[in-house]
N, C-alpha and C positions, 0 to 999 in steps of 0.2 A: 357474448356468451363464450367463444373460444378463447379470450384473453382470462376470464375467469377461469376455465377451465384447466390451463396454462398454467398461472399462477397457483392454482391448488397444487397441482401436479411438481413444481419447483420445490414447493415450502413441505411436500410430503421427502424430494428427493435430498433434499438438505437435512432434513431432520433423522432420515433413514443413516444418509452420509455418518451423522454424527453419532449415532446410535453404532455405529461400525466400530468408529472410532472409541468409542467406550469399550467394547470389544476388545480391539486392537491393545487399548491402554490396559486395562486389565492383566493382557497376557504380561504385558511390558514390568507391571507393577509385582506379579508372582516372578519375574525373573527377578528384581530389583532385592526381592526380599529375599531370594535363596543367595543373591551375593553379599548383602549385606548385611542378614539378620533380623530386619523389620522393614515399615513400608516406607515408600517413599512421603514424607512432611512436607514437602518446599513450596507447594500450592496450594494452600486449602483456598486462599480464594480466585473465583470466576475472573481472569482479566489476561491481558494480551500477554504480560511477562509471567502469566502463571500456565499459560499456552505453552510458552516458550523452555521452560523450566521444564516441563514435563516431556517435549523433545528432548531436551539433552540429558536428562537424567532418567529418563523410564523408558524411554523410544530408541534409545542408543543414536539419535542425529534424526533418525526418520523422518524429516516431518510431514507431518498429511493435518496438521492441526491448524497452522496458523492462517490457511488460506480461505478458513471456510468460517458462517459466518456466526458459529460458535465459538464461545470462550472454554477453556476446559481446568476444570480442578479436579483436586483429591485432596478429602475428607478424612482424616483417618482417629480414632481414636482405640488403643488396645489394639488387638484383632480385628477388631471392626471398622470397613470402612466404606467410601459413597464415593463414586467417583462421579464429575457433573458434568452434561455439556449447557453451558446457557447462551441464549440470545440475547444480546443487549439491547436490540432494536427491538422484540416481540414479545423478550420476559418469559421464551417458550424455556422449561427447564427440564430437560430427561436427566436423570438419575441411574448408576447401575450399583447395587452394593456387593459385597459378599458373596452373597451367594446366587447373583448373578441374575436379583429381579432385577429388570428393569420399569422404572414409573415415570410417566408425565404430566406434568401440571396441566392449568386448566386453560395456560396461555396457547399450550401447542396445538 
């Protein structure tokens, strides 16, 4: 029972983690675009160099991305855009867009 317990308790703190992190990316992506004019493109998809990509170019170096066990993209089309964290091992997928809903799929 305590290992169950455990393990819920992990998979909520990881998902919370990443959910920060969307957060965090966010602030990085409104800086992005007041230096450059629009959002950052270089990741739309979920994988380790679209992690990495989003450090150096949205995060100024920071990283808090690639250690955890989230992949992270950004979506953008126009104005509009979705920034994602995914799990590749669980499929769990949170989402933040615009105007800063946050959603999860049905894996997390």
């Amino acid at each position: 029972m305590g290992i169950v317990s455990y393990s819920g308790y992990t998979k909520g703190a990881k998902q919370k983690n990443a959910e920060l992190s969307l957060n965090t990316i966010n602030l990085g992506l409104q800086e992005y675009k007041s230096s450059f004019g629009s959002y950052y493109t270089g990741a739309s998809t979920c994988n380790a160099s679209s992690s990495a990509n989003i450090v150096s170019n949205v995060m100024d170096g920071q990283d808090s991305l690639t250690e955890q066990d989230f992949q992270f993209c950004i979506s953008v089309s126009g104005s509009n855009y979705t920034i994602t964290a995914k799990n590749p091992d669980t499929g769990c997928e949170i989402s933040l867009n615009q105007t800063l809903k946050a959603t999860r799929n049905s894996s997390c």
